[in-house]
C-alpha positions in Angstrom: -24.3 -29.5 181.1 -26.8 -30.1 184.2 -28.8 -33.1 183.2 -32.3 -31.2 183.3 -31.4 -28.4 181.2 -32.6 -28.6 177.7 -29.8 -29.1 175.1 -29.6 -26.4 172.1 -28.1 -27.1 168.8 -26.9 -24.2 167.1 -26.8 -24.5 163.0 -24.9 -22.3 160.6 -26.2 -22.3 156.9 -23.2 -21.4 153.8 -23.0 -20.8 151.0 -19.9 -22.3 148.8 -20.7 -21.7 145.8 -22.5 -19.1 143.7 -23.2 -16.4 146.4 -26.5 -16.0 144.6 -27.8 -19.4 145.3 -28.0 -17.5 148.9 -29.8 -14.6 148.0 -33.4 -14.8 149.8 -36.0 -15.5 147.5 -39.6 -14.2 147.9 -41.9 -17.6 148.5 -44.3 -18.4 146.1 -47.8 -17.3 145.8 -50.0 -20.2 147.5 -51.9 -21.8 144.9 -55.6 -21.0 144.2 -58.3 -23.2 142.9 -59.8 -23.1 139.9 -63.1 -22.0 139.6 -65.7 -25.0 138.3 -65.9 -23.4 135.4 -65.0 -20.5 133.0 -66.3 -17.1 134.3 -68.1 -15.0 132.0 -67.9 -11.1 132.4 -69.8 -8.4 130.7 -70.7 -4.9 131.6 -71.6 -4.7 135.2 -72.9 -8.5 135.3 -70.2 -11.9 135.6 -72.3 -15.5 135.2 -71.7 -19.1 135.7 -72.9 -21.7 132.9 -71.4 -24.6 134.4 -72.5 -28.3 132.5 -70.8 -31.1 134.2 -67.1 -31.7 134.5 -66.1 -35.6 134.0 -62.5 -34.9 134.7 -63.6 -33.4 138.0 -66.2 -35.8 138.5 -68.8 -33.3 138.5 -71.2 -35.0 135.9 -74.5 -33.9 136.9 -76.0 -33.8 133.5 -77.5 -30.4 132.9 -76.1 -26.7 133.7 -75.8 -24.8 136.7 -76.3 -21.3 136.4 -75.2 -18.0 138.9 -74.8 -14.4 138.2 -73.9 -11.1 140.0 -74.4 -7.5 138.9 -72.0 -4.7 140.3 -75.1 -2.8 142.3 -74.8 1.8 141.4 -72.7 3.1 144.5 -74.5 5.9 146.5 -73.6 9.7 147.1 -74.6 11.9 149.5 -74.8 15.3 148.4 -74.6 18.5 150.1 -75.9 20.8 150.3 -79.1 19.5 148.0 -80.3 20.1 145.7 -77.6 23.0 144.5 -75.2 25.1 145.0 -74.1 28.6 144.7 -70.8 29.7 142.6 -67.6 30.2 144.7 -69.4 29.1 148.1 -71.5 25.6 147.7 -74.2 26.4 150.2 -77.9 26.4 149.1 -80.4 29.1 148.8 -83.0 29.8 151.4 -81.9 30.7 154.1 -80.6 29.3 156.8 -78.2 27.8 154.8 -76.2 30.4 153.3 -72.8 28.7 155.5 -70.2 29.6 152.6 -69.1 26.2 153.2 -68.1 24.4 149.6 -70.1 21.8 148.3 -69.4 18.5 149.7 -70.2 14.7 148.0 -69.9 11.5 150.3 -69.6 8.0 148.9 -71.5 5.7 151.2 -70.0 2.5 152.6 -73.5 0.5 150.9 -73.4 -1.2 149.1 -70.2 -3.1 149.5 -71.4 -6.1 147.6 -74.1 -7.9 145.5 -77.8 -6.9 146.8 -80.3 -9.7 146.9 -82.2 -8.0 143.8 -79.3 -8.2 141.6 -78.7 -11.6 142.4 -79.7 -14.6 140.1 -81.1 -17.0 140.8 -81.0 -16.8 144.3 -79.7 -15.0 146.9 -79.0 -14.1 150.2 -76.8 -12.0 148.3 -74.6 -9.0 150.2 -71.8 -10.5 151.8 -73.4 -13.8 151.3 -73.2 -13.7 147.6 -75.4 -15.0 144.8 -76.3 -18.7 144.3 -76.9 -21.5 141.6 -79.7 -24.0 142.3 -78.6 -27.2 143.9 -77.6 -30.5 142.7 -76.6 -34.1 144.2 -74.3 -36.6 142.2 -74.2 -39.5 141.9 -78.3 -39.3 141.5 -79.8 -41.9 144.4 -83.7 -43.3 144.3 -85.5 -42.4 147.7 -84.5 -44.5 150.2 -81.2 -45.5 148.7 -78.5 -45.5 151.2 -76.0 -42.6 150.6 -72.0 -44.5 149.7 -69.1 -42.8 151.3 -68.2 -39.7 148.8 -71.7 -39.1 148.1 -72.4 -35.0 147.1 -75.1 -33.1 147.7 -76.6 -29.6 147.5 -73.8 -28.7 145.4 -74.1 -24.8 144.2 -71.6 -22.3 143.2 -71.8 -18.8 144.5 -70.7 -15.3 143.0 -70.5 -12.0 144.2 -68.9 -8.1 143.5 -67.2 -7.0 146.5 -65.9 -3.2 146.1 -62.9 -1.8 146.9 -62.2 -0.1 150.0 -59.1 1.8 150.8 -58.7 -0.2 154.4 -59.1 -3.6 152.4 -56.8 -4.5 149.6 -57.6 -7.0 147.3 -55.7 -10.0 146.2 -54.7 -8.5 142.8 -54.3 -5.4 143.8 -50.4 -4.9 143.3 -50.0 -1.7 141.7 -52.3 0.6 144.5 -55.6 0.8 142.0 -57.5 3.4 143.5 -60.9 2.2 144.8 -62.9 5.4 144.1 -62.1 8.7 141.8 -64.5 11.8 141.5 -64.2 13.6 138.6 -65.9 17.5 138.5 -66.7 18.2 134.9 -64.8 21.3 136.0 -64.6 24.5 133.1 -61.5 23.7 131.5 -60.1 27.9 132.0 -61.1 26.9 135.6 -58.7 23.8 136.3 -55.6 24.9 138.3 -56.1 28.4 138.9 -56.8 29.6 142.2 -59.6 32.8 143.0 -58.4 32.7 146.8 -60.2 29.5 148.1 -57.5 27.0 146.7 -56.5 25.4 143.4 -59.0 24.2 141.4 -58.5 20.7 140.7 -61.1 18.5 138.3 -59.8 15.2 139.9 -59.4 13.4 143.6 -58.9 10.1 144.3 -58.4 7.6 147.1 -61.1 9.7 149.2 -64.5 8.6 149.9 -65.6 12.2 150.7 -64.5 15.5 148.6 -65.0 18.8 149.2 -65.2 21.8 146.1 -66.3 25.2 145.3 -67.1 26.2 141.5 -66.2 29.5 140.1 -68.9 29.2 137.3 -72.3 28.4 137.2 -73.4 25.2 135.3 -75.0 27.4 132.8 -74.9 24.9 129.4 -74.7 21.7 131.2 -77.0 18.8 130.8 -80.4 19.7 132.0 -80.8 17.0 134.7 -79.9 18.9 137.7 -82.7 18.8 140.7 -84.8 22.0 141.0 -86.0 24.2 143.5 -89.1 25.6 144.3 -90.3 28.0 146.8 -93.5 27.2 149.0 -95.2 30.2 146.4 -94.4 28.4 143.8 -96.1 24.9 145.7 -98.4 25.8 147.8 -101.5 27.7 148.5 -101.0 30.5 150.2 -102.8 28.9 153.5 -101.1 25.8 153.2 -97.7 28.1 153.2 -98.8 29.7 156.6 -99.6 26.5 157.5 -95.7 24.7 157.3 -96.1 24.2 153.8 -92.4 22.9 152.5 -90.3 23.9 149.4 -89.8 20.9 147.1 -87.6 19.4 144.4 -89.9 17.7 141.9 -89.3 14.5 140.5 -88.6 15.6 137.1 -84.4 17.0 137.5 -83.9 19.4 134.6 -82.0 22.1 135.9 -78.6 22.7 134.5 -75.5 20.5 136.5 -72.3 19.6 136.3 -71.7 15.5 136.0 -69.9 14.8 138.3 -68.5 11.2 137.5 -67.5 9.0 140.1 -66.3 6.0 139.9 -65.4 2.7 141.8 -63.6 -0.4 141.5 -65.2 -4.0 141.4 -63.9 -7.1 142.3 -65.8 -10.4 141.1 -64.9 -13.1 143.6 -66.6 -16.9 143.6 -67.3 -19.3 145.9 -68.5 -23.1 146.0 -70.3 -25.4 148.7 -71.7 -28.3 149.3 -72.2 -31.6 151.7 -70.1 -35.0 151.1 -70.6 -38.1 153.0 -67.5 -39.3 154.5 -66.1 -40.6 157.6 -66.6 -38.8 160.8 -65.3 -40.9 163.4 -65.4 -44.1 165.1 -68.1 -46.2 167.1 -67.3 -48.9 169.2 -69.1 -51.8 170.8 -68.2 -55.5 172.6 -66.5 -57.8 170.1 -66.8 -61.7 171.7 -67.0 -65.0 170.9 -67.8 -67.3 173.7 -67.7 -71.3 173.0 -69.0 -73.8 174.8 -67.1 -75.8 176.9 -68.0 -79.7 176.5 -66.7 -80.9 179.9 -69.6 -78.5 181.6 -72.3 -79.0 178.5 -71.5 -82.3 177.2 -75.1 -82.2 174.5 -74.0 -79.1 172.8 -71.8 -79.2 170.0 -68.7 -77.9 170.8 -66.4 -75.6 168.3 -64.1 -73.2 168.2 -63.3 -69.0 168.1 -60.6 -69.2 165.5 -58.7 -66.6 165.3 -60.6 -63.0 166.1 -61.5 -60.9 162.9 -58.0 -58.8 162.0 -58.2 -55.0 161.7 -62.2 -55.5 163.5 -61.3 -56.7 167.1 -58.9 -54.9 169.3 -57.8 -55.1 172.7 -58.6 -59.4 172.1 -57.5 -61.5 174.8 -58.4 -65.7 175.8 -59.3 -67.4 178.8 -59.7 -70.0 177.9 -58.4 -70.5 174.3 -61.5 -71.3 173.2 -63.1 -67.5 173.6 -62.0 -64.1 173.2 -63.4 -61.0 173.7 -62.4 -56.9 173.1 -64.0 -53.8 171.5 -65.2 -54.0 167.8 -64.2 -50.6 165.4 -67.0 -49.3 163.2 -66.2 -46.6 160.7 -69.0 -43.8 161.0 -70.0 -41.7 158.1 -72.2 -38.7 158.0 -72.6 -35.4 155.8 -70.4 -33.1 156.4 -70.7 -29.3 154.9 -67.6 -27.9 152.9 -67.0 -24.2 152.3 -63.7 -22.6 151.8 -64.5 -19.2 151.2 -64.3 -16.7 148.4 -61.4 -16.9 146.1 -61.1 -13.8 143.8 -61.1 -13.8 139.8 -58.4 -12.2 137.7 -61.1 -10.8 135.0 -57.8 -10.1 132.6 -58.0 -13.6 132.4 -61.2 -13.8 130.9 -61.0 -10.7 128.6 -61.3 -7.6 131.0 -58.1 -5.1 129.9 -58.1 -4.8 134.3 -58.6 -7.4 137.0 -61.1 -5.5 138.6 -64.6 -3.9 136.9 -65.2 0.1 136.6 -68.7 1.1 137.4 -70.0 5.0 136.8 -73.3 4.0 137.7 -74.5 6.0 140.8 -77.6 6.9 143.2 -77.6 10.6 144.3 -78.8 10.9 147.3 -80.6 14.5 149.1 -82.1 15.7 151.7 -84.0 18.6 152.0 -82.4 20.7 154.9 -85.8 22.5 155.3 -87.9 19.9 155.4 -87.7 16.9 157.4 -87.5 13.5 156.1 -87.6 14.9 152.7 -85.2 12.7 150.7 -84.7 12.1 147.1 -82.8 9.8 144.9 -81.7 9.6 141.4 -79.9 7.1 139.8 -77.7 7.8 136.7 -74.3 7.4 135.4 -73.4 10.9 137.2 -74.4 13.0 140.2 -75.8 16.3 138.6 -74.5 19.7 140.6 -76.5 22.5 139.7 -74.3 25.6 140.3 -76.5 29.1 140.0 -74.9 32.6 140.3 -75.5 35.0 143.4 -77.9 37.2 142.0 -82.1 37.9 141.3 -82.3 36.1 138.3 -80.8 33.9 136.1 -81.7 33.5 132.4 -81.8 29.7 131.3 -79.8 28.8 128.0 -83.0 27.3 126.6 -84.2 31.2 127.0 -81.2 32.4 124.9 -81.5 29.9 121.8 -85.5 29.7 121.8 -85.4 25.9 123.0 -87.4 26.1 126.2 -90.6 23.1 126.0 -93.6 24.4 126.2 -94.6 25.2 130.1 -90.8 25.4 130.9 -91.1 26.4 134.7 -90.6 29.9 136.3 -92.0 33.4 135.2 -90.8 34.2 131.4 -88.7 30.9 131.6 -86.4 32.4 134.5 -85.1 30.4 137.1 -85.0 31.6 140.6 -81.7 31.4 142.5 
């Protein structure tokens, strides 16, 4: 072997024994820290009620408090605010497409707003935060001692689910979003020549569907329509007066249920005073010498300060000289991230939290900058049939309130 070429050992592992002592094992999972104390979930909410922790040497003396609220996700639908049966598309015109009906779960929120944060924020990606404390307690002006806290606060947060980021605990593919279409059960699985009607979808944050019957009988909390005759005065109309959807939704809708999964995840910062690096400056001692000042007292260096003094030399043996070492200490911020939480250890039947709660969210195609939201556990679908009019149920069984709208409690399409 030429002397400048690298040498290369080559090993060979066996096994002699019990072939399966070979078998490759899978490594194990790294190991997580606990969380400062025990998480609490319920409903959409999870909370912190942390006292101090002797055995962790968090003793602060009174509790700190955080919680998070899973925030209602937010659908687009369209057309808005209904559809007709078999096509989707909207009444008045131009909007008769034949396209089906479409709903759109929006990326935001992804996490914790501000206003469901307590007691403080920034909240979002940034989570939800306790108040801050210092331990050990120091009087003003008292010189912070090496492992010193302060501003210690634990953070929370809900992230959702996202089918292009898996979570931690996700091992068995939990879908992140389902819609379900409150579809007529005589209507699920049979096909009128635009496809087989299905009443569920998942993994998809947007979904398409036609309904074969109207949502005659559903809940009455279904946005309404009404013309600019029905608005407006007649030179307002002329004018670019705009149909509207009141605020009160009580038309007849399908509930569509969507729902997404939750992950509560938690977090913990703070600043220690510790060591952060070195300083150094001249270390000497420099003795008289009595032959050249024979009326001062003469004495000796010793020996130079051990682990203090470095780099010591003497000329003469009565001095010495070098560098002195002094530790420097300073506050220096800690934060490791978000770690998530199992919720099945805490009581949760899944690790993650189901919410139903949603925002729909319309837009008036004839109108613009005419939006409307409506927050529920559902996004309502009014479905009405292609044709003049079309009776209400409340019409059929008498239970119309007084001033129901339309002419002779009829609903326009």
């Amino acid at each position: 072997m030429d002397e400048n070429e690298e040498e290369v050992w080559v090993t060979y592992q066996s096994c002699l024994e019990d072939p399966s002592v070979c078998e490759k094992q899978s490594p194990p999972p790294p190991d997580r820290p606990e969380p400062p104390c025990t998480p609490e979930p319920g409903g959409d909410g999870i909370s912190f009620n942390c006292p101090g922790d002797e055995e962790r040497g968090f003793d602060w003396g009174y509790y700190l408090w955080v919680s998070a609220r899973v925030p209602p996700h937010r659908v687009k639908m369209w057309p808005f605010p209904r559809w007709l049966v078999a096509m989707g598309a909207p009444l008045p015109q131009p909007f008769e497409s034949g396209e089906p009906g479409r709903l759109t779960l929006l990326d935001d929120p992804a996490f914790t707003p501000p206003e469901l944060c307590a007691p403080h924020g920034p909240g979002n990606e940034g989570g939800c935060w306790s108040d801050a404390v210092s331990f050990p307690t120091r009087e003003e002006g008292e010189e912070p001692q090496p492992g010193d806290v302060r501003n210690y606060r634990i953070g929370l947060r809900w992230r959702r689910a996202r089918n292009d980021r898996p979570h931690p605990n996700d091992i068995a593919g939990v879908p992140p979003v389902c819609w379900d279409f409150d579809e007529r059960e005589w209507n699920i699985g049979k096909d009128y020549g635009y496809g087989r009607i299905v009443n569920e979808v998942c993994w998809a944050n947007e979904v398409t569907h036609i309904y074969e019957t109207s949502s005659w009988g559903k809940p009455h909390n279904g946005a309404r329509f009404l013309p600019p005759e029905e608005v407006c005065r007649r030179v307002d109309w002329e004018r670019g007066c705009c149909e509207q959807v009141p605020d009160e939704w009580d038309l007849p809708a399908y509930q569509v249920r969507v729902y997404t999964t939750w992950a509560a995840e938690w977090a913990v910062e703070y600043e220690r005073y510790e060591r952060v690096g070195t300083e150094w400056s001249e270390c000497q001692c420099t003795d008289y010498d009595p032959a050249q000042y024979p009326d001062v007292e003469w004495r000796s260096c010793g020996d130079p300060p051990e682990g203090v003094c470095v780099g010591v030399y003497d000329d003469p043996q009565t001095e010495w000289w070098g560098k002195q070492r002094e530790v420097v200490y300073d506050w220096v911020h800690h934060f490791e991230g978000w770690y998530p939480i199992d919720l099945r250890e805490y009581g949760n039947p899944t690790w993650y939290y189901t919410s139903y709660r949603v925002t729909t969210i319309g837009e008036g195609p004839w109108c613009p900058d005419h939006r409307y939201t409506h927050t529920g556990d559902a996004v309502p679908v009014p479905v009405i049939e292609v044709q003049s009019v079309l009776r209400d149920p409340c019409v059929i069984d008498n239970s119309c309130p007084p001033g129901y709208p339309g002419p002779g409690n009829l609903e326009r399409p």
